[in-house]
Kinemage of the C-alpha trace (Angstrom):
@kinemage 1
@onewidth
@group {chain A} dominant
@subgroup {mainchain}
@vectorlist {calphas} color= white
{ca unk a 1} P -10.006 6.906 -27.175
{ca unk a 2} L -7.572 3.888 -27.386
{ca unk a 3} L -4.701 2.811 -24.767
{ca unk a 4} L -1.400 2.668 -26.097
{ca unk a 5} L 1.280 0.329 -24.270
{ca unk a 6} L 4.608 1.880 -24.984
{ca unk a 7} L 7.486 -0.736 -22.516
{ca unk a 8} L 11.162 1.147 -22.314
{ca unk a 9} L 14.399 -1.500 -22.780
{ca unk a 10} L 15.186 -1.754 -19.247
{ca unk a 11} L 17.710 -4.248 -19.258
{ca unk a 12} L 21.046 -1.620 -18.762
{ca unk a 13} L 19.358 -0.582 -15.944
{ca unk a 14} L 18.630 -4.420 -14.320
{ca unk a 15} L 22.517 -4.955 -15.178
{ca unk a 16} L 23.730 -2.190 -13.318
{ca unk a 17} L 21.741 -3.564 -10.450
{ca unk a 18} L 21.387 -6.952 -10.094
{ca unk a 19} L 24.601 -7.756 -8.251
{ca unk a 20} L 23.509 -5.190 -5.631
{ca unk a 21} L 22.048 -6.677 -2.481
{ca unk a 22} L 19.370 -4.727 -0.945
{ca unk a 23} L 19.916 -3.140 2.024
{ca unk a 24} L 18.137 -2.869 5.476
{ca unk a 25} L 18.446 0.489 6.496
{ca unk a 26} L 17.553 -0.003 10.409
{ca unk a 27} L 19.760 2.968 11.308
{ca unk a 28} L 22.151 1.367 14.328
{ca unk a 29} L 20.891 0.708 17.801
{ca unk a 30} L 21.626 4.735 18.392
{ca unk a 31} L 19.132 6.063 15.895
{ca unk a 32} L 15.751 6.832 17.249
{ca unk a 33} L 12.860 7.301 14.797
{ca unk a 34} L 12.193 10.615 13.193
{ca unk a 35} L 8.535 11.151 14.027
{ca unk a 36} L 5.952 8.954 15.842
{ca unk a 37} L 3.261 7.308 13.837
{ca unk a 38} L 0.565 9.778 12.818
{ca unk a 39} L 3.211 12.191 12.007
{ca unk a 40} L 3.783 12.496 7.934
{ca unk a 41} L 6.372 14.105 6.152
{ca unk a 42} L 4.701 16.912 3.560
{ca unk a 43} L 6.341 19.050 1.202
{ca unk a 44} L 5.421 23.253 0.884
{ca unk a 45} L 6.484 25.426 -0.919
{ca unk a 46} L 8.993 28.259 0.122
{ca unk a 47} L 10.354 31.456 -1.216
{ca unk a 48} L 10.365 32.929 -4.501
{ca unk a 49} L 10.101 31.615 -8.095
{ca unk a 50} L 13.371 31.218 -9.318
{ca unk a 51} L 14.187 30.055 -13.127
{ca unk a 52} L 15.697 26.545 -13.334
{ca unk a 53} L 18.651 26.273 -15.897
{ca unk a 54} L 17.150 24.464 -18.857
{ca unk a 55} L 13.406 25.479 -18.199
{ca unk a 56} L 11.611 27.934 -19.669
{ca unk a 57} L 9.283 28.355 -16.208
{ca unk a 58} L 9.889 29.500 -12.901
{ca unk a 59} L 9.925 27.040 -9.987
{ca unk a 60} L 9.546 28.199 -6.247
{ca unk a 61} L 11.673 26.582 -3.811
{ca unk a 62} L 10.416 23.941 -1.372
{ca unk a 63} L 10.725 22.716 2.123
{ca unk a 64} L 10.212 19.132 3.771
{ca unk a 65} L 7.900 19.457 6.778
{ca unk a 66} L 5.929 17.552 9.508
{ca unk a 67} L 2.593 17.122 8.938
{ca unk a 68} L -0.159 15.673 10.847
{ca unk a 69} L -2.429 12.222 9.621
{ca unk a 70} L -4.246 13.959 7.055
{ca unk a 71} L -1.236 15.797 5.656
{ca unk a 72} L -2.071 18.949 7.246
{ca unk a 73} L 1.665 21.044 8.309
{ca unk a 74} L 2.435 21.103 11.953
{ca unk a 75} L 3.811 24.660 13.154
{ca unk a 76} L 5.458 25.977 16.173
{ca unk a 77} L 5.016 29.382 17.626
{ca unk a 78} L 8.097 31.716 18.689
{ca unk a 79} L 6.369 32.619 21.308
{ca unk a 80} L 5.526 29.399 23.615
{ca unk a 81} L 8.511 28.409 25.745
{ca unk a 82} L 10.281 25.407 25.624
{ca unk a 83} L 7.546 22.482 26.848
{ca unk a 84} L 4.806 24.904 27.556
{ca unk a 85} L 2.174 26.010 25.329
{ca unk a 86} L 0.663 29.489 25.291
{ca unk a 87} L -2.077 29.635 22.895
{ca unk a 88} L -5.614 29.693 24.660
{ca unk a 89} L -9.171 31.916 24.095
{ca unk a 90} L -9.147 33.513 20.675
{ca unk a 91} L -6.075 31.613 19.820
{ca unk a 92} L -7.900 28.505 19.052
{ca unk a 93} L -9.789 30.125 16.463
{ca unk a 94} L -6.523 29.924 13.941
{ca unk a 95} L -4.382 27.504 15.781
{ca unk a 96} L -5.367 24.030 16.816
{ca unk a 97} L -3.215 22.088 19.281
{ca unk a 98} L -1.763 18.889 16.763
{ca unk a 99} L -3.144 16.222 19.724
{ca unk a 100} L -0.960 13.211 21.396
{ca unk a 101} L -3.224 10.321 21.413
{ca unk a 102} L -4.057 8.051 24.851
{ca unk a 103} L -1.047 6.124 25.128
{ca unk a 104} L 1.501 7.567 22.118
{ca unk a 105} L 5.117 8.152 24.072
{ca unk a 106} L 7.827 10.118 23.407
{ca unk a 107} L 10.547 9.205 20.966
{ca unk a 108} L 13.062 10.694 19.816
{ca unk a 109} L 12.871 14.887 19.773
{ca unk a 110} L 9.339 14.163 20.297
{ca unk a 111} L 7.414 15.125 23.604
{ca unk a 112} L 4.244 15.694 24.981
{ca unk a 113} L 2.646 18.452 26.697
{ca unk a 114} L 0.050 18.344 29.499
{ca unk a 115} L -2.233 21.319 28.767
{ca unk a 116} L -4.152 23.072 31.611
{ca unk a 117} L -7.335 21.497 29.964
{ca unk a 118} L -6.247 17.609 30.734
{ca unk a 119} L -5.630 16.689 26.544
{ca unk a 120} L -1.870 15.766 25.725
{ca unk a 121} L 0.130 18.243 22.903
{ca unk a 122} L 2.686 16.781 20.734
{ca unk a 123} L 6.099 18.787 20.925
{ca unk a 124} L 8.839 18.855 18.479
{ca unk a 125} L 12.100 19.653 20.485
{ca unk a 126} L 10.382 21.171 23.233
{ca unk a 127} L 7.915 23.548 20.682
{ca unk a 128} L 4.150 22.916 20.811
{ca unk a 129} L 2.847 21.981 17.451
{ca unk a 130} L -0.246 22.916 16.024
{ca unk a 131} L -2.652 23.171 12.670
{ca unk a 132} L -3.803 25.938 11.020
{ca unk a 133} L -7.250 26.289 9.907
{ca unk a 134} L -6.170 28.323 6.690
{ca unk a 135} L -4.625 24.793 5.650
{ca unk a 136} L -6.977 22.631 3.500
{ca unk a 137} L -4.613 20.105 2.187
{ca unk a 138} L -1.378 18.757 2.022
{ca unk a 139} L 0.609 20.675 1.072
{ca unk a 140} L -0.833 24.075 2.320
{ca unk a 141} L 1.171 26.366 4.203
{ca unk a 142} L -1.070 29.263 4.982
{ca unk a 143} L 0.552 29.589 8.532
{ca unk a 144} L 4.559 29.442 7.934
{ca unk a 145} L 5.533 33.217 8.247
{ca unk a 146} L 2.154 33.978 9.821
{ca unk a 147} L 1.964 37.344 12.657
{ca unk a 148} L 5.146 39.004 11.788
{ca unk a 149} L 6.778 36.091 10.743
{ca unk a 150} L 6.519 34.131 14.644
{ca unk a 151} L 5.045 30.900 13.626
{ca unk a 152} L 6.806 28.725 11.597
{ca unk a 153} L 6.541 25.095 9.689
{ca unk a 154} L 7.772 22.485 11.700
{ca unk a 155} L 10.822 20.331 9.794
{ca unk a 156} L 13.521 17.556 11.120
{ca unk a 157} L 16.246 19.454 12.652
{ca unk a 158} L 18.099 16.353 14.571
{ca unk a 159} L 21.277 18.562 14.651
{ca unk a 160} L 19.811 20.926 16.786
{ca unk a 161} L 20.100 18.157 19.914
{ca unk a 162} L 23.320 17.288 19.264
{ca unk a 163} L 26.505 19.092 20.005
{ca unk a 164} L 28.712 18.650 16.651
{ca unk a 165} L 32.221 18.887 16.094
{ca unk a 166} L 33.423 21.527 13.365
{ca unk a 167} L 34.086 19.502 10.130
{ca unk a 168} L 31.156 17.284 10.943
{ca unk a 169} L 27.457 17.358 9.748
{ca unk a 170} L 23.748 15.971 9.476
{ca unk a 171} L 22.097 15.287 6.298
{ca unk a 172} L 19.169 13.369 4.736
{ca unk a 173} L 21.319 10.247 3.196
{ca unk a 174} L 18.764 8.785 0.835
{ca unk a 175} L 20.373 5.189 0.922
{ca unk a 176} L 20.175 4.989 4.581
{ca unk a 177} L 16.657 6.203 4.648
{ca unk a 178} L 17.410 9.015 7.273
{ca unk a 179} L 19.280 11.900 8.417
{ca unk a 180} L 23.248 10.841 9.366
{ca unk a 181} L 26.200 12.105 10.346
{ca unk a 182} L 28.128 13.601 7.324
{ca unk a 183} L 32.365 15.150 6.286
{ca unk a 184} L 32.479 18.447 4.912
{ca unk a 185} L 31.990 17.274 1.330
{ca unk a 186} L 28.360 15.670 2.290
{ca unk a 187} L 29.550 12.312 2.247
{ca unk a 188} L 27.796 9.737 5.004
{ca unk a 189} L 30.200 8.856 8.072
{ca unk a 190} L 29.877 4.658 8.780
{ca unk a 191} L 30.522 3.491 12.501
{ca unk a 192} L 32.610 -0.083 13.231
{ca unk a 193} L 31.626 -2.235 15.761
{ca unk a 194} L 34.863 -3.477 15.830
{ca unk a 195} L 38.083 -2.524 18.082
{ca unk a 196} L 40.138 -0.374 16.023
{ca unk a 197} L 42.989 -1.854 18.255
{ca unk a 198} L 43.067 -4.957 16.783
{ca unk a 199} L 40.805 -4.904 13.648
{ca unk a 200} L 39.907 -3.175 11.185
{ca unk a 201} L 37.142 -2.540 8.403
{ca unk a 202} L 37.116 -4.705 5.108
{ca unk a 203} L 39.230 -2.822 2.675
{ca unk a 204} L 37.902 -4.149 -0.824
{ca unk a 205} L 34.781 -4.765 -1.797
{ca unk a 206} L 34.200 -8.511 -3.755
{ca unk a 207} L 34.659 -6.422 -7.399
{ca unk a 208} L 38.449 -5.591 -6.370
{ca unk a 209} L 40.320 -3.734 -4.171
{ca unk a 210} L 39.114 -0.136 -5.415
{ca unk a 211} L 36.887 1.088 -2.763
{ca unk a 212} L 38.518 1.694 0.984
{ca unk a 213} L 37.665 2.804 4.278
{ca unk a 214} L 39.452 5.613 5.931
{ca unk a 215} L 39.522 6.810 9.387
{ca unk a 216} L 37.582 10.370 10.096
{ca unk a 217} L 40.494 12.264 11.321
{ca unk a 218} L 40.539 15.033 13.938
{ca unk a 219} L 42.315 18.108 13.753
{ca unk a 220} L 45.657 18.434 15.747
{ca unk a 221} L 43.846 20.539 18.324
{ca unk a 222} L 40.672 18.992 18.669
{ca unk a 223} L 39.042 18.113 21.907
{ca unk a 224} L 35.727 15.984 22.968
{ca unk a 225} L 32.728 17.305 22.020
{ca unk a 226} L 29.251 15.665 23.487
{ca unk a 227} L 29.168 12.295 21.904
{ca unk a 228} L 31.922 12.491 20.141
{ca unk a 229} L 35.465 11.453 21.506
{ca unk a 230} L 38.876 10.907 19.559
{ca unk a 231} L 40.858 7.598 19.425
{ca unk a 232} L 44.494 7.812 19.607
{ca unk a 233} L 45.157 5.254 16.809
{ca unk a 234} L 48.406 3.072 16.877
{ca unk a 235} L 49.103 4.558 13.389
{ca unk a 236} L 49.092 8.116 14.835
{ca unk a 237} L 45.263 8.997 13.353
{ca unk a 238} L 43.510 10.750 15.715
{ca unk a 239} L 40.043 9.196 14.511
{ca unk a 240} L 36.760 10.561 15.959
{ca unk a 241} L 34.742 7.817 17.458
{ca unk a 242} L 30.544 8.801 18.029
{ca unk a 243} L 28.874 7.233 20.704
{ca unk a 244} L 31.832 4.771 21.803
{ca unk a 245} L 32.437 3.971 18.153
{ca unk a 246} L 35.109 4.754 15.459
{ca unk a 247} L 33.854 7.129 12.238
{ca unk a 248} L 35.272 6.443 8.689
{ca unk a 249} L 34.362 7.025 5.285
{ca unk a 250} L 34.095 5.067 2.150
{ca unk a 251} L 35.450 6.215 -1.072
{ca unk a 252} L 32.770 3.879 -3.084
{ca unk a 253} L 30.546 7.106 -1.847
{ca unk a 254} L 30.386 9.434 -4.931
{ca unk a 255} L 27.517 11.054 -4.854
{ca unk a 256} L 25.290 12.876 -2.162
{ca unk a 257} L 22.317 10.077 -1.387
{ca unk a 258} L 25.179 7.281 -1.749
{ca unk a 259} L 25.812 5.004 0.998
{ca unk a 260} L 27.451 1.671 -0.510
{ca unk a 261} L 29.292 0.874 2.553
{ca unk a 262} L 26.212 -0.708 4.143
{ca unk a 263} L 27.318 -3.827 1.856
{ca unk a 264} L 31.163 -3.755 1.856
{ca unk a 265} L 30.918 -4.612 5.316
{ca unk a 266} L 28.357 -5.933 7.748
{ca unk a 267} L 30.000 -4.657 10.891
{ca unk a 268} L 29.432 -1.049 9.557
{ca unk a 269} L 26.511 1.237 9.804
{ca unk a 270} L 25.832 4.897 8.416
{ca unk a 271} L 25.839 7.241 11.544
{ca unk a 272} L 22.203 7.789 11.393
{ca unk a 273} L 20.842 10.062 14.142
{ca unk a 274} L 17.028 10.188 13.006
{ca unk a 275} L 15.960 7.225 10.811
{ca unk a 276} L 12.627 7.555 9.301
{ca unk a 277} L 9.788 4.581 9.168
{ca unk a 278} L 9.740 2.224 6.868
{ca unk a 279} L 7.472 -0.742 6.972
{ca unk a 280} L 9.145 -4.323 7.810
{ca unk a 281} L 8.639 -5.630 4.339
{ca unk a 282} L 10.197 -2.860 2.813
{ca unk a 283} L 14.473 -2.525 2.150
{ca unk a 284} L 16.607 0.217 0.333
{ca unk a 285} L 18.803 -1.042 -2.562
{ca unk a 286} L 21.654 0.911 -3.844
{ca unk a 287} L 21.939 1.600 -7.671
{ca unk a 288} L 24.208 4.497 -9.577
{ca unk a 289} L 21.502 5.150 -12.075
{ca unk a 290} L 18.073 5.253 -9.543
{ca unk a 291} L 20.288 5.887 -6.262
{ca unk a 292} L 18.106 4.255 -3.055
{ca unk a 293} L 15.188 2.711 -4.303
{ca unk a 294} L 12.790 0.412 -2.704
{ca unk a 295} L 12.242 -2.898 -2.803
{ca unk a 296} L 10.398 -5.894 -0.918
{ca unk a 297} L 12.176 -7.917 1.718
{ca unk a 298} L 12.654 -10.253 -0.516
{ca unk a 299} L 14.557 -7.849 -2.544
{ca unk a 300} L 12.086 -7.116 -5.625
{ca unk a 301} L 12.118 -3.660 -7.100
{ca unk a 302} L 8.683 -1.740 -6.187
{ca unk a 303} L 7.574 0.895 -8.432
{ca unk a 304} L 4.896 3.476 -8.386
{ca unk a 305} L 2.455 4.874 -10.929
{ca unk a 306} L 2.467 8.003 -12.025
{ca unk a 307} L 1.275 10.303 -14.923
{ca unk a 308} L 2.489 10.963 -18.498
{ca unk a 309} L 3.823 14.885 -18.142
{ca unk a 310} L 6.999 16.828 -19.908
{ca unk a 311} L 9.789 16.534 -17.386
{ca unk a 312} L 12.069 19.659 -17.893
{ca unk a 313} L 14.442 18.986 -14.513
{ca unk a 314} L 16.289 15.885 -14.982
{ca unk a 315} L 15.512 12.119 -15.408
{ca unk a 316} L 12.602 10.973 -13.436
{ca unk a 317} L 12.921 8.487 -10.876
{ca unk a 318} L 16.436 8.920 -10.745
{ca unk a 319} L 18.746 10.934 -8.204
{ca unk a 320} L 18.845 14.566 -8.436
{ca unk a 321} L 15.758 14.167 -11.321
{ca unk a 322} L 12.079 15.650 -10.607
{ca unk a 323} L 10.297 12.706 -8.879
{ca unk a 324} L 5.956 12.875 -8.584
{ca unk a 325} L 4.257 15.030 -6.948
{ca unk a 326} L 2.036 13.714 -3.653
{ca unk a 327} L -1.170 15.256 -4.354
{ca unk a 328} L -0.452 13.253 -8.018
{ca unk a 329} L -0.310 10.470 -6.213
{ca unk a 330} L -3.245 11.184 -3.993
{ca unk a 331} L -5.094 11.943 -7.031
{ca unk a 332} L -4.474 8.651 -8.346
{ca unk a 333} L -4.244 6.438 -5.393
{ca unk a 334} L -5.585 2.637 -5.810
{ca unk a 335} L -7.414 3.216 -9.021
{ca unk a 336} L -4.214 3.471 -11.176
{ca unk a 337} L -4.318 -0.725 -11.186
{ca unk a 338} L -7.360 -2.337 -11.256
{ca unk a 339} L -7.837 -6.217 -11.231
{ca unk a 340} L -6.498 -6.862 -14.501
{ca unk a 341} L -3.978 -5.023 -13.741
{ca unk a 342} L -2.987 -6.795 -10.932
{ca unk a 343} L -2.522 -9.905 -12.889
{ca unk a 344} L 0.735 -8.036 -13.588
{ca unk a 345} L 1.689 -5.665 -11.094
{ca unk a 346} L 1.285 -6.906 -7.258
{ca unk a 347} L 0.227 -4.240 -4.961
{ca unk a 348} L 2.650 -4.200 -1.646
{ca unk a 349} L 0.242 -5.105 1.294
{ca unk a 350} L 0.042 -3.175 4.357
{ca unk a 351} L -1.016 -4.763 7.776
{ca unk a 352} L -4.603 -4.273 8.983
{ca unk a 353} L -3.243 -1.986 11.664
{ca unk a 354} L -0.554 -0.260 9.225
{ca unk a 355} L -0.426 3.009 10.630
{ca unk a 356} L 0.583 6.515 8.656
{ca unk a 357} L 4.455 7.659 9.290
{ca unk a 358} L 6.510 9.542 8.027
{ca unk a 359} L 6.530 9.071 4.086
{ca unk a 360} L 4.113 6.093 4.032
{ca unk a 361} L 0.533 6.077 4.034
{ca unk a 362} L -1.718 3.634 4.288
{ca unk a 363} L -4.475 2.850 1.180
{ca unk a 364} L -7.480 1.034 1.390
{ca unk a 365} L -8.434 -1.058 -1.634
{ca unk a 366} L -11.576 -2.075 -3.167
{ca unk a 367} L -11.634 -5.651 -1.478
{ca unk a 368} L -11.268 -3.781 1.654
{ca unk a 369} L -6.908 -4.787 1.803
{ca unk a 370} L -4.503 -2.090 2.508
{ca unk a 371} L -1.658 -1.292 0.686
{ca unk a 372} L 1.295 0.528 1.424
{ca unk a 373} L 2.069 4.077 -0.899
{ca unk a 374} L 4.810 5.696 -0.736
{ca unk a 375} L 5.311 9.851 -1.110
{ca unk a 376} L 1.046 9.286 -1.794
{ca unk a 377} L 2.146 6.856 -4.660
{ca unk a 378} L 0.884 3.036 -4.255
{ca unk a 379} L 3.613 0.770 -4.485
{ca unk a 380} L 3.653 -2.517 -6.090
{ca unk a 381} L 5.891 -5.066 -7.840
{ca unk a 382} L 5.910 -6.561 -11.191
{ca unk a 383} L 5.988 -9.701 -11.757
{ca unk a 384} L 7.937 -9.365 -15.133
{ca unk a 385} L 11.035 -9.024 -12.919
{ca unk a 386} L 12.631 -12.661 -12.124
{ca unk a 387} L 15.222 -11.941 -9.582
{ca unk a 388} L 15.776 -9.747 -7.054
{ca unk a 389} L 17.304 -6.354 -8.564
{ca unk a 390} L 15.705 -6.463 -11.681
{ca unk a 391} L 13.841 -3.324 -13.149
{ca unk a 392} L 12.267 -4.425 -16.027
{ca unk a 393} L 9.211 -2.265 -15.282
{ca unk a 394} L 10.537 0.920 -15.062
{ca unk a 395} L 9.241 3.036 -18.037
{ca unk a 396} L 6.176 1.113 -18.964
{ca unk a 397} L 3.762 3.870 -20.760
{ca unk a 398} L 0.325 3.744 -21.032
{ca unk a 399} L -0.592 6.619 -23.254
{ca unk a 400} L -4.398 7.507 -23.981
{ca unk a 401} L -4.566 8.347 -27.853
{ca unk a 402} L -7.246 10.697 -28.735
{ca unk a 403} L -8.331 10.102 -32.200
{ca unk a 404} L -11.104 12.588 -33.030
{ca unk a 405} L -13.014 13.479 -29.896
{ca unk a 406} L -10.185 15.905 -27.766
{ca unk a 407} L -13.148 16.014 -24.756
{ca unk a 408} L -12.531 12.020 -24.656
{ca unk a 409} L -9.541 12.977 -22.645
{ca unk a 410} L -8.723 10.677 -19.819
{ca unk a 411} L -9.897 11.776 -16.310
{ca unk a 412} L -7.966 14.978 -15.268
{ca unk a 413} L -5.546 13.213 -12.960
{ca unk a 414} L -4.807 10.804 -15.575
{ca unk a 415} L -3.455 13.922 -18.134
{ca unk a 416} L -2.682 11.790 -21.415
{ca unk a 417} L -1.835 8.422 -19.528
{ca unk a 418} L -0.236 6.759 -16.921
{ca unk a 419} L 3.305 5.096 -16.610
{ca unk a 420} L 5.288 2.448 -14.132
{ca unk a 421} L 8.618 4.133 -12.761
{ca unk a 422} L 11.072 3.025 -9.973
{ca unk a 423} L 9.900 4.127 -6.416
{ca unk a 424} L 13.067 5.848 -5.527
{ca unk a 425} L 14.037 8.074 -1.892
């Protein structure tokens, strides 16, 4: 068996996104965090097979849900009332209380519950959450549905504590790494810390006067709801304001994901009402081709490794294409680059007391270093890319060729090689 390096022309792609600054996605002062740390994000799967257009096999749908540190699903249980927590005795033997740990705090939706026992119970919007002992690994979901369908998998609702106009929304917006505040169409909503009275957003971004703000407009009849509260504008918009301040949107939005009006103007924000974690030396850069991927503070594209397989769903790595798969990742882990490969690619370093959240995980490498990996996938960057926004690594292959001896397959995890592909949200 022989390694084959196979290196995709990447330099369209670099083009398209070298003039893009990253962005921080910090979510505004009124964002609180999605989760606490401990808390990962796990994906099961939900429903029936269904046939994709263009594959010949049937897919199931899936569902984004909490999960605890080990990637176990977090469930709550019809049955407990709000803050309380009913299961006791015989209960235990399928349900496990998901723990708080001495001196975790709320944040957020997130709350803890004294039990009669003296131990501390994480709550998700006032619902104990627990483990099942059915579930193995990440990924399992032997409890959603489970005695007559009154336990259920645990996922980010944000909306559910906030009182929303009609017309208005809340939706994962992949560029602004979190759930935020969305118009009918799906499009993000941006909030200006300026005074509408007497200024007003950037029009044009610096490639021409193409992409403009406009105010969020209420309907003639509309009224304050919660948070939200309308500005009489001197132009006669009645523009809804959140939290104090005025809502547009930003026609440079296209597609669902986008959120290019983090850069046209630094005194807006995407309404972002749950941000997720992301480590401090970690941004989200904008790109029409990739959508939000990652980068390093200093603005260098990160990329993950991932395995050689057919692809019928779309472009990998790419928005609205079939990204990896986290027990892939798992599978993989650290020993996808060893230390020649690491002459190349520069594996993104994780503090000694990096903690698992949300999407990110924390990997322990040979030396005894930990390294950031993202969806399961370790991150790193690659030192073929000069400036910041090049992606001159995407597409790297490394195919195992199998000459004569079909049993001198790669390992299992491995399938016929490995390759380097943007880390993408």
């Amino acid at each position: 068996m022989r390694t084959l390096r196979i290196a995709a022309a990447a330099g369209a792609v670099a083009l398209l996104s070298s003039a893009a600054p990253s962005i921080a996605a910090d979510g505004g002062e009124f964002a609180p965090l999605a989760n606490p740390f401990g808390v990962t994000f796990q994906v099961i799967t939900v429903g029936e097979g269904v046939v994709v257009p263009g594959s010949s096999s049937s897919r199931a749908g899936s569902q984004t849900v909490f999960a605890d540190n080990e990637g176990l699903t977090l469930y709550y249980s019809d049955k407990d009332p709000a803050g309380k927590s009913l299961c006791a005795g015989a209960c235990f033997d399928t349900w496990k209380p998901f723990a708080a740990n001495a001196g975790q705090e709320p944040v957020g939706d997130w709350s803890v519950i004294e039990r009669t026992d003296g131990t501390r119970q994480w709550a998700y919007e006032g619902k104990a959450l627990y483990t099942n002992v059915n579930d193995k690994a990440f990924g399992d979901s032997e409890g959603n549905g489970a005695e007559d369908g009154t336990w259920h998998a645990a996922s980010l609702q944000p909306q559910n504590s906030i009182l929303i106009p009609s017309g208005i929304g809340v939706s994962p917006v992949a560029d602004a790494n979190g759930h935020a505040l969305v118009d009918e169409n799906g499009m993000p909503l941006y909030v200006f810390h300026g005074d509408v009275a007497r200024d007003t957003p950037n029009a044009c971004r610096d490639d021409g006067c193409l992409d403009r703000w406009t105010p969020f407009a209420a309907p003639f009849l509309a009224q304050q709801v919660g948070d939200f509260k309308i500005i009489d504008r001197a132009d006669g918009i009645r523009q809804w304001s959140f939290k104090g301040m005025p809502l547009y949107t930003y026609s440079g939005d296209v597609e669902l994901g986008d959120a290019y009006g983090r850069r046209a103007d630094q005194r807006m924000d995407v309404a972002v009402v749950a941000r997720y974690f992301q480590p401090a030396n970690v941004n989200v850069r904008s790109n029409p081709q990739h959508g939000g991927y990652l980068v390093t503070a200093e603005g260098h594209t990160l990329y993950a490794r991932d395995t050689i397989k057919y692809m019928g769903l779309g472009n990998h790595a790419a928005r609205g294409g079939a990204k990896g798969q986290p027990d892939v990742g798992a599978s993989i882990g650290v020993t996808g680059c060893d230390s020649a490969c690491q002459q190349v690619w520069t594996p993104l370093a994780a503090p000694a007391d990096a903690q698992n959240s949300g999407d990110w995980t924390v990997l322990t490498r040979e030396d005894g270093t930990k390294q950031w990996a993202y969806q399961h996938y370790a991150l790193y960057s690659y030192t073929g890319d000069a400036e910041p926004g090049d992606i001159n690594g995407h597409d790297v292959y490394d195919l195992f060729v199998v000459n004569e001896n079909t049993n001198d397959l790669a390992p299992s995890n491995y399938r016929f090689g490995l390759y380097w592909r943007v880390a993408t949200q």
